[in-house]
N, CA and C atoms as a LAMMPS dump frame, in Angstrom:
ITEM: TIMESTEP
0
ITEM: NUMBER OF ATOMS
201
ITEM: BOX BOUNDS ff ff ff
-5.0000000000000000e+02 5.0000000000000000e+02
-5.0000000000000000e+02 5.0000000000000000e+02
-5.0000000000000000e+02 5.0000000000000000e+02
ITEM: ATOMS id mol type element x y z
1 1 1 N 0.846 -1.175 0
2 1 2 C 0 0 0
3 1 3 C 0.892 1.239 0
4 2 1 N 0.862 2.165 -0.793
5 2 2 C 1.526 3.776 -0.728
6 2 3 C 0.895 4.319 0.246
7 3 1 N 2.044 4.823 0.515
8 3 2 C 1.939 6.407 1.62
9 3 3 C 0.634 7.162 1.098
10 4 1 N -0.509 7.597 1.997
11 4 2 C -1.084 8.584 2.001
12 4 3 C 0.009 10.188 0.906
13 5 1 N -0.774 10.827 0.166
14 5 2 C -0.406 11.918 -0.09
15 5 3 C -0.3 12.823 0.947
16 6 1 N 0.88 13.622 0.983
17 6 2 C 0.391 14.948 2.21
18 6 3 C -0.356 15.752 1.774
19 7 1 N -1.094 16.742 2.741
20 7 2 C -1.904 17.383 2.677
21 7 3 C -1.654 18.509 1.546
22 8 1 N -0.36 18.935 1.425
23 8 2 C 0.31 20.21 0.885
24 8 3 C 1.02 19.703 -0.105
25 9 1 N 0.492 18.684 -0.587
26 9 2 C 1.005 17.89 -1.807
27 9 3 C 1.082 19.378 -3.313
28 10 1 N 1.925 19.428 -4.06
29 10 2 C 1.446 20.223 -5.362
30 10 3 C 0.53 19.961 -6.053
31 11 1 N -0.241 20.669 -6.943
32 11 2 C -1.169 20.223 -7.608
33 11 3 C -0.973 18.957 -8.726
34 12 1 N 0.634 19.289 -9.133
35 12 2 C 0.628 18.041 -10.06
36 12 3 C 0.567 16.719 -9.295
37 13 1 N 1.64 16.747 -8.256
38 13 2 C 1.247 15.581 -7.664
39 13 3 C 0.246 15.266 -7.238
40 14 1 N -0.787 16.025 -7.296
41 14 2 C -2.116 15.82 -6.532
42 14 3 C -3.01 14.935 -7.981
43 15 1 N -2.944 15.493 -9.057
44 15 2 C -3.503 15.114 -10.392
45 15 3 C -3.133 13.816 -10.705
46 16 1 N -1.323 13.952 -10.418
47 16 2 C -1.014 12.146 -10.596
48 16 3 C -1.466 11.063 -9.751
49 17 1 N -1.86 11.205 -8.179
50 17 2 C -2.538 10.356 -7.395
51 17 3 C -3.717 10.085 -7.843
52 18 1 N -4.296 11.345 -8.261
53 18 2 C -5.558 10.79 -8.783
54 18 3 C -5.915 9.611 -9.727
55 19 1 N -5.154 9.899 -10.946
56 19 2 C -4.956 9.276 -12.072
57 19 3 C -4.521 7.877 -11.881
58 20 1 N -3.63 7.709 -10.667
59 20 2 C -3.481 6.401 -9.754
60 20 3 C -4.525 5.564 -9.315
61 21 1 N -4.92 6.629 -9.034
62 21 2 C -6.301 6.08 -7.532
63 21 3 C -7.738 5.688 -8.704
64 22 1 N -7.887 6.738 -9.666
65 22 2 C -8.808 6.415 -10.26
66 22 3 C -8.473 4.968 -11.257
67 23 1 N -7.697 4.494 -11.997
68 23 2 C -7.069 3.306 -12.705
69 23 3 C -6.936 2.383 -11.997
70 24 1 N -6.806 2.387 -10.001
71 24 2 C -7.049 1.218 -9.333
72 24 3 C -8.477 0.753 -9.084
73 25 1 N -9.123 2.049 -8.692
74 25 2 C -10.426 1.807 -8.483
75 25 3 C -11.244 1.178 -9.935
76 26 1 N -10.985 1.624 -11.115
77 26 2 C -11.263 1.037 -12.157
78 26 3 C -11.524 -0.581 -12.449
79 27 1 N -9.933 -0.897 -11.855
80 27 2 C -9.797 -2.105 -12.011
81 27 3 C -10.387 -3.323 -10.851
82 28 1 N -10.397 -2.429 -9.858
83 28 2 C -11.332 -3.299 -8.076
84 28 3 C -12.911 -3.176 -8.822
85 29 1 N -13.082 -2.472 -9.275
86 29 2 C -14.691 -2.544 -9.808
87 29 3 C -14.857 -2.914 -11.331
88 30 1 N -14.236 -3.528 -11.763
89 30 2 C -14.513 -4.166 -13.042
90 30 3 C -15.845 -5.413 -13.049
91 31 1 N -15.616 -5.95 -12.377
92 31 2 C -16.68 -7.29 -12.09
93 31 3 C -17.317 -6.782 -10.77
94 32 1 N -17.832 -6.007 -10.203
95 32 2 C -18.416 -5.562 -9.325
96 32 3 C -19.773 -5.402 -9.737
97 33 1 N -20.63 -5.866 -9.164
98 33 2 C -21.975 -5.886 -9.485
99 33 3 C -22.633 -5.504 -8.484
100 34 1 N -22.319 -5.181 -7.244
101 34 2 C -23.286 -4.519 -6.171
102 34 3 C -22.642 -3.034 -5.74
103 35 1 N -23.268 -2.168 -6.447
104 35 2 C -23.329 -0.678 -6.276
105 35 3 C -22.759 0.088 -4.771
106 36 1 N -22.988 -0.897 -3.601
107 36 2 C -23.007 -0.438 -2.338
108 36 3 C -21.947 -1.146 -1.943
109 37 1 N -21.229 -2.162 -2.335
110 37 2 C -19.857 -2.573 -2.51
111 37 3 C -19.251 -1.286 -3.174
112 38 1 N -19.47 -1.411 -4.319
113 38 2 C -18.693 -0.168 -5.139
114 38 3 C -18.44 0.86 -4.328
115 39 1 N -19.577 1.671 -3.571
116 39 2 C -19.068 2.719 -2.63
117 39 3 C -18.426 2.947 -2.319
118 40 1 N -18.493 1.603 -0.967
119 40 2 C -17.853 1.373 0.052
120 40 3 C -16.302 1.435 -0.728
121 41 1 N -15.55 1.184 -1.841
122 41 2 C -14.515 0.616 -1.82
123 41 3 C -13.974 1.88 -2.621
124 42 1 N -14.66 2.642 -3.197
125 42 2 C -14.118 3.972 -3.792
126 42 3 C -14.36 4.851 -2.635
127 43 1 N -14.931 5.05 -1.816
128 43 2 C -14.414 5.674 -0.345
129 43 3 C -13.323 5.454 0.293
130 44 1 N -13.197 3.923 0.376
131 44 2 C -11.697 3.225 1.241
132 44 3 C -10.497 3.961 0.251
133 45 1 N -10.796 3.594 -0.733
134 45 2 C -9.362 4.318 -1.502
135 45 3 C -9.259 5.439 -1.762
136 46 1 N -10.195 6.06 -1.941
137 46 2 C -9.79 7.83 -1.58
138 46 3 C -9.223 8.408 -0.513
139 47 1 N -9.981 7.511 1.083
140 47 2 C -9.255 7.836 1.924
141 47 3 C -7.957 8.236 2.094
142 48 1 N -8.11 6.535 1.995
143 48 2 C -6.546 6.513 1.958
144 48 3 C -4.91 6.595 1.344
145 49 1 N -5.709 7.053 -0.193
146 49 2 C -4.748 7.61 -0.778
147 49 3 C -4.326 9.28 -0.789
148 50 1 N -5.135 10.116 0.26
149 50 2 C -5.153 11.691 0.64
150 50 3 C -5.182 11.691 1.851
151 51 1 N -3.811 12.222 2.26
152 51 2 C -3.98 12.137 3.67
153 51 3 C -4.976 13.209 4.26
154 52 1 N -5.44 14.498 3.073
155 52 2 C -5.779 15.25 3.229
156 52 3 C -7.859 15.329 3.701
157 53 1 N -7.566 14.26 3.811
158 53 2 C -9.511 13.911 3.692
159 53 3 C -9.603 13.338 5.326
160 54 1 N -10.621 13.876 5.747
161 54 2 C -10.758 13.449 7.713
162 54 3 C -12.171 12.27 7.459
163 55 1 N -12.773 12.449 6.471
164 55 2 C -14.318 11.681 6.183
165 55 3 C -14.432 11.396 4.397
166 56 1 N -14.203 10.258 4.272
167 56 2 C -14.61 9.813 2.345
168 56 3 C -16.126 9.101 3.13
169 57 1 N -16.824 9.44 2.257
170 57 2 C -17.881 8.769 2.183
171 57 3 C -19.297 9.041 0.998
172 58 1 N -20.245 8.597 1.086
173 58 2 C -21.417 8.899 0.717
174 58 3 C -22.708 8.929 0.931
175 59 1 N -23.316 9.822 1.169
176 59 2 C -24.682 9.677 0.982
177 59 3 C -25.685 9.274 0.308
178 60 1 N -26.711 8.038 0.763
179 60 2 C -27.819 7.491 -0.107
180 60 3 C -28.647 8.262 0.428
181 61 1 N -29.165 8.465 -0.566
182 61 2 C -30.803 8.922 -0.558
183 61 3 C -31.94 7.58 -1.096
184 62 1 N -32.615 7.341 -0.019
185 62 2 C -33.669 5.82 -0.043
186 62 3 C -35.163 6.559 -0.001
187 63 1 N -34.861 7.9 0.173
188 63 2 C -36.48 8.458 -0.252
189 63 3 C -36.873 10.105 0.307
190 64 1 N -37.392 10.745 -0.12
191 64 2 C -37.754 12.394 -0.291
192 64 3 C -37.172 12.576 0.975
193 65 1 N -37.262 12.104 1.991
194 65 2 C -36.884 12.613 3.245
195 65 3 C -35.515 11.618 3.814
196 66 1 N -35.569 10.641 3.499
197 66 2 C -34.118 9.978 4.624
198 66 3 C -33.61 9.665 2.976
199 67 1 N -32.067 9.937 3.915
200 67 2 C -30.535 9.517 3.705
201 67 3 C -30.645 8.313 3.871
């Protein structure tokens, strides 16, 4: 697993993690067929590839009023 990015990372380096992070996540969700798996696992790796993030997550919306 790589080091978290620091917070005060440059922007390029910030663009190249991405480009990292997004081509792994690509490939963890290729055969992924449950959406709420998917989440869960593009949250975990955002986390933890920015050290700069205190909360990855998402919000469902299941109807006009609840999350």
């Amino acid at each position: 697993m790589r080091e978290p990015l620091p917070r005060d990372a440059a922007p390029a380096a910030r663009c190249e993690r991405y480009a990292e992070v997004q081509a792994g996540i690509e490939a963890l969700l290729a055969d992924e067929d449950d959406w709420i798996a998917a989440l869960a696992t593009v949250s975990c790796e955002l986390h933890h590839a920015f050290a700069r993030f205190d909360w990855t997550g998402f919000y469902r919306a299941t109807g006009e009023e609840r999350l």
